[in-house]
N, C-alpha and C positions, 0 to 999 in steps of 0.2 A: 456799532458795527462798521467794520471798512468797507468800501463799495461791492467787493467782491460777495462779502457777507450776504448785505443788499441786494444782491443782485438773487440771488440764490433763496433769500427768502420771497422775493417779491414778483419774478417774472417767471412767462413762463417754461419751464426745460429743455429750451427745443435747438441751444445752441453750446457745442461742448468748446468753450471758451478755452483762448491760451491764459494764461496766469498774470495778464499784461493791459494795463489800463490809460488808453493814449489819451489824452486831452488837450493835445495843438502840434500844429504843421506848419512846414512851408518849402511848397514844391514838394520833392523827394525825401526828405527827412520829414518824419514824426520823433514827439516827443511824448514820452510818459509820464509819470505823477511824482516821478523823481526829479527828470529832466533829463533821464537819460535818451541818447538820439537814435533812431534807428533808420535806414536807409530802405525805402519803401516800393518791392517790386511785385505791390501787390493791389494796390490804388482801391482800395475796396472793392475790390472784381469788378477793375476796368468800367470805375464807374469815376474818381477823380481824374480825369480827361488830363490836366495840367497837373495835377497833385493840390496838394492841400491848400488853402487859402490863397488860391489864386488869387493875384491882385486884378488881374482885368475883370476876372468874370464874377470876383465878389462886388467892387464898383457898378456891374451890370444887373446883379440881384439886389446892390444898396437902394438903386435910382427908382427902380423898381416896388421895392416897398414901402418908398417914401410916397409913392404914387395908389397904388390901389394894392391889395394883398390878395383877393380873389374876387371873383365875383360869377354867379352861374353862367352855364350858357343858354340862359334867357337871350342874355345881351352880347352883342360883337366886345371883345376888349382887342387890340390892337396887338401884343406879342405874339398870341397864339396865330392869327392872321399870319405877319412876318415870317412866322417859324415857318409854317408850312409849304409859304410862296416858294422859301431858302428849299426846303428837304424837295419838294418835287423839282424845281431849276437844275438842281445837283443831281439828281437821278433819271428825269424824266418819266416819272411817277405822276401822278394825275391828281390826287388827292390823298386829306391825312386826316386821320381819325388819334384824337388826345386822350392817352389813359396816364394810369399812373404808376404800370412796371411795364416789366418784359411779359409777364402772364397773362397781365390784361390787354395787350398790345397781340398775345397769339390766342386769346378768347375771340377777341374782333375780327381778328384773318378768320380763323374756321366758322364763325355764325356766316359772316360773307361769304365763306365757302360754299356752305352749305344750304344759304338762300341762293347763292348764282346755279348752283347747280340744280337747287330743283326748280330753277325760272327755264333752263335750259336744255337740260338734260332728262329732270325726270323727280317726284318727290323721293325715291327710292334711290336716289344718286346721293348716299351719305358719306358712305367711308371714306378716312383722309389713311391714306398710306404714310407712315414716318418712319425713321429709321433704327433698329437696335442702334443702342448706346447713344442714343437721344436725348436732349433733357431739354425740358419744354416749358416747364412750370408745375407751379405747388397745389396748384385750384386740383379739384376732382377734375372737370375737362382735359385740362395741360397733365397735369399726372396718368390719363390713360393714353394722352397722345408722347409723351416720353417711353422712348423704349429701351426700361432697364426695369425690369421686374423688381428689384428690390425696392424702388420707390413704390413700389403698388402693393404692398402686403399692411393687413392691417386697415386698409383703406376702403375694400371693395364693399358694395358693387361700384366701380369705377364707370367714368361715361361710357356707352356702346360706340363702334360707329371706326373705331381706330385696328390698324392692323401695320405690324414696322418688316420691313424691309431689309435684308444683311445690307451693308454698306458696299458702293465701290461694285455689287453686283449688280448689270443691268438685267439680265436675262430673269433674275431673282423679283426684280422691281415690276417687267412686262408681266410677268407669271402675275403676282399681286394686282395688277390693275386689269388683267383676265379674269379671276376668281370673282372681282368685287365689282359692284357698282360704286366707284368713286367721284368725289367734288374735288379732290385735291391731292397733292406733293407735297409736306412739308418736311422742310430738311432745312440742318445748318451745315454751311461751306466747313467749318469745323465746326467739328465736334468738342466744345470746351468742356463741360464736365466730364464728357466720355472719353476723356485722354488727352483733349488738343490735338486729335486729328484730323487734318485737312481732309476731305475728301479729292478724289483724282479729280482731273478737269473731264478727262474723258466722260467719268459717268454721269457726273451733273449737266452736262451738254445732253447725254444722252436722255435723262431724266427730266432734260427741259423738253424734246424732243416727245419723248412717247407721252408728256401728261398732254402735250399738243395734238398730239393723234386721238387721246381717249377722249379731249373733250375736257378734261379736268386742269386744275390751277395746280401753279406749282408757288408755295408759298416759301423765302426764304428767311428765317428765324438769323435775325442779326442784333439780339439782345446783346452779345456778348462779344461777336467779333465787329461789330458795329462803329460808325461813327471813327474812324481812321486807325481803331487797334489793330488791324493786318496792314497798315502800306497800302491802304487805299479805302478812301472813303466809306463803303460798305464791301465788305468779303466779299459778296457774287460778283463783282468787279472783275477780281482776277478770271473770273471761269467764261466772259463774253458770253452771259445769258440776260435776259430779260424778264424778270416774275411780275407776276400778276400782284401779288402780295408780298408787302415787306415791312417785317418787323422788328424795331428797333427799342431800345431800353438804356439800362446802366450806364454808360459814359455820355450820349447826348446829353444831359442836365449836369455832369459835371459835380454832380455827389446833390444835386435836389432829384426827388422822384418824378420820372415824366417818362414815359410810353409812347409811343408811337405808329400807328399800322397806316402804312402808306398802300395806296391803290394804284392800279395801271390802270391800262386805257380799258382793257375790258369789263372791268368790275368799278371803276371811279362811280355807276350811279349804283353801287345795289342797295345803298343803304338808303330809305326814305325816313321822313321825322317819324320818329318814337322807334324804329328797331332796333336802335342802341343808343347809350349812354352813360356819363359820366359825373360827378357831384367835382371831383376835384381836375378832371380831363383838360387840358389847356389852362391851368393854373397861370396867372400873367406871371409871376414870380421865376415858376419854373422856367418858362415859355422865355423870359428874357435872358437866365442863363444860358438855357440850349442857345438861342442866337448868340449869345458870346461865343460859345464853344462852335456852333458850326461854322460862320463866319472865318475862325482862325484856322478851321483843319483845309490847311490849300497844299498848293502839289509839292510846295517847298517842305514844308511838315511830313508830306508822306514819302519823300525823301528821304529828312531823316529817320526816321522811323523804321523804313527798311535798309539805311546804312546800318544803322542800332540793332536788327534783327540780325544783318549779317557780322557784326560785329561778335553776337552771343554765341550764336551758331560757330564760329570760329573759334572762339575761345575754350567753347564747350567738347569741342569735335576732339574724338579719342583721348580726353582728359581722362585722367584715371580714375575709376570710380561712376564714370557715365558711360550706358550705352550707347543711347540715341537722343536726338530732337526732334522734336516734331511741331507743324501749327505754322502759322503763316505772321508775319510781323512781328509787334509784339504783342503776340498772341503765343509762348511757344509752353512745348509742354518737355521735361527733360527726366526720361527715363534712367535710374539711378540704378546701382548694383545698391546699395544700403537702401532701407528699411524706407521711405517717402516719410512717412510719417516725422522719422529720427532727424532726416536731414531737416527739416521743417523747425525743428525744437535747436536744433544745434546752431542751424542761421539766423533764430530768433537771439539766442543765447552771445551769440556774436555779432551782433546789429544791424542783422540784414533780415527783413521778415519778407517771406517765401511764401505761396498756395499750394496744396494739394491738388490734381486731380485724379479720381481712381489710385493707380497708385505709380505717379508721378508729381513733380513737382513741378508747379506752374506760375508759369512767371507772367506777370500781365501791370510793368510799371508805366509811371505818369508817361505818356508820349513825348512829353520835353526834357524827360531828366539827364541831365548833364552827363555828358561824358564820361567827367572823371569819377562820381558817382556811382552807376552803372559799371564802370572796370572795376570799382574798387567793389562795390558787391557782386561780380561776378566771380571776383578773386576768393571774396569769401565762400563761397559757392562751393568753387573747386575745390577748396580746401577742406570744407566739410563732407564733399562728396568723395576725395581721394582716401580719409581715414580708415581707418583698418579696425573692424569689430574687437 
C-alpha cells in the first residue's frame, strides 16, 4: 500500500487530507515524494516561524538533544528557565506557565481565571465571556469557550461556565458582564479560524476597560497571531492594552510543540504547587527552539513582515476575482468571489499551497520568505482568483 493507503487504513478520520505527501523543506519551498517544489504560504498554521529546516534553529534543537531530551519538572533544566526570562522581558509579563499546544496554554489562563476570581470576587464568579466566531481549542473546556456552534454539536454536554459576546460590540460585551457573574475576557485580537478578522482597536481598549471595572481578567489568545505573525511581537501590541493572561502556541517552537500561558502582575502568584501541571511542559528541546525563534523576532523582522503585509495587501487590492483583505501582518485572510475551497486546489495544482479560513483563504507564510518568492506566489494567487467558472 502507498502511504496514502496507509494512512486511511491506520489513523484516525479526523483529517480530510489534500492528495499530497511533503517529506522535506527549506525555507519557503516544500518538496513532495516526487520532488516536486511548492512555495509555502502556509507554514503549518503559523507554526514554521522561518519555514522548513531552519538552519539556526535546527543547530539549536541539535545542541539540545545531544545534551538532555527531557526530563520532569522535579528538577530545574536550564531552557525552559531562559525561555520564560526572554517571553516576560519582551512583554512585561510576570510569569509563564509550559504546556504543550495552544489549548493547553488557554486550559491554564481559564483554571487561573477561575481560581483568581474566586480568591477575589467570589466562588460564584465563574463565567468567561468569549467571543462568536471564536476558536479556542479542541479539549471539551476550549471547545465550549469557542464560539461557533458548529464545533459543539456531537460533543455535549460541553463545559458550563462560557457565554460569547458579538464582536466589535461593546455595549453587547457590558450587557454580558451585567447578566453574569464573570472571572474573565477572553478574546483574540484576530480572529484566525473565524475569518482572519482583526478586531477594532476601539473595542478591545474598551474591553480591556470594562473587564477593569467588573473586576474580571481579560485573557488574550495568541496561539495563532502570536510570536511576530501580525508585525509585532504579540497581536495585543497593536491595540496599547495590557492582559492579565496571555496565551501563546504554534510559531513560538518553530514546528516542535510548546505552549505557553504567560501572567501579569495580578495573577503572576495564583498558581501554587500541585494546581496544575505538565509531563512534557517546558520540554528542554522545545524550550531551546522557542529561544532560537524568540531571540530572532526583533523590530528589524517586524519590519519586514509588515512591509510584506503591505506588499499583499497591494497586490491583492481590486484584483479581479477578490473582494477584500482582512487580518493584520502576515496574518491575512483574502476574501475571494470563487469557491475558497477551489482556489485552495488550483494553487496547490500550480505550486503555491494556500489555507482556508471559514470561507476565505488564508495566507500565513514563513516570516522570512523572500521577496521574490512571496510575488511569485502572490502572482499565482491572482491568477487563480481572477479565472472565470
Amino acid at each position: 500500500m502507498n502511504l496514502i493507503q496507509l494512512e486511511q487504513e491506520y489513523l484516525a478520520h479526523t483529517y480530510a487530507r489534500f492528495p499530497l505527501c511533503l517529506v522535506q523543506g527549506s525555507g519557503a519551498v516544500l518538496k513532495d515524494e516526487t520532488g516536486r517544489e511548492y512555495i509555502d504560504l502556509g507554514s503549518g498554521i503559523a507554526v514554521n516561524t522561518f519555514g522548513a529546516a531552519d538552519p539556526e534553529w535546527q543547530q539549536a534543537v541539535i545542541e539540545q538533544l545531544g545534551k538532555l531530551q527531557h526530563a520532569s519538572n522535579l528538577y530545574y533544566t536550564e531552557p525552559n528557565i531562559r525561555l520564560a526570562q526572554m517571553l516576560c522581558e519582551k512583554t512585561g509579563m510576570k510569569k509563564v506557565f509550559f504546556s504543550n499546544s495552544g489549548a493547553e496554554a488557554n486550559e491554564c489562563a481559564i483554571k487561573a481565571a477561575r481560581k483568581y476570581a474566586a480568591q477575589t470576587l467570589g466562588s460564584d464568579y465563574t463565567t468567561i465571556i468569549t467571543l462568536e466566531h471564536s476558536f479556542h481549542g479542541r479539549t471539551i473546556t476550549t471547545l465550549a469557550a469557542t464560539g461557533q456552534a458548529v464545533f459543539h454539536q456531537q460533543f455535549q454536554p460541553l463545559t458550563p461556565g462560557f457565554v460569547h459576546a458579538r464582536p466589535n460590540d461593546a455595549e453587547h460585551l457590558e450587557k454580558l458582564l451585567n447578566q453574569n457573574k464573570c472571572a474573565a475576557i477572553l478574546l483574540e485580537v484576530v480572529q484566525g479560524e473565524g475569518g482572519v478578522n482583526a478586531l477594532d482597536v476601539d473595542y478591545v481598549q474598551q474591553a480591556a476597560k470594562l473587564a477593569n471595572q467588573y473586576g474580571a481578567l481579560l485573557i488574550v489568545d495568541e496561539v495563532q497571531s502570536g510570536n511576530g505573525r501580525t508585525g509585532k511581537l504579540y497581536g495585543y501590541m497593536h491595540y496599547n492594552i495590557q492582559p492579565d493572561l496571555v496565551t501563546t502556541a504554534k510559531g513560538l517552537g518553530g514546528g516542535l510543540p510548546i505552549g505557553a500561558t504567560l501572567f501579569g502582575e495580578r495573577v503572576q502568584n495564583v498558581y501554587t504547587p500541585g494546581d496544575h501541571g505538565s509531563t512534557f511542559g517546558g520540554n528542554p528541546v522545545s524550550c531551546a527552539g522557542a529561544l532560537n525563534i524568540l531571540q530572532r523576532l526583533d523590530d528589524d523582522l517586524m519590519q519586514q513582515v509588515q512591509q510584506k503585509s503591505e506588499y499583499i495587501r497591494n497586490a491583492l487590492h481590486n484584483a479581479p476575482g477578490v473582494r477584500s483583505v482582512s487580518g493584520l501582518g502576515l496574518m491575512l485572510g483574502v476574501d475571494t468571489l470563487r469557491d475558497a475551497s477551489q482556489v485552495v486546489q488550483e494553487c496547490m495544482e500550480q505550486g503555491v499551497l494556500v489555507l482556508k479560513a471559514k470561507d476565505k483563504i488564508r495566507l500565513l507564510p514563513p516570516l522570512n520568505i523572500p521577496n521574490n518568492l512571496l510575488e511569485q506566489a502572490i502572482e499565482t494567487l491572482k491568477q487563480v482568483c481572477a479565472k472565470q467558472e
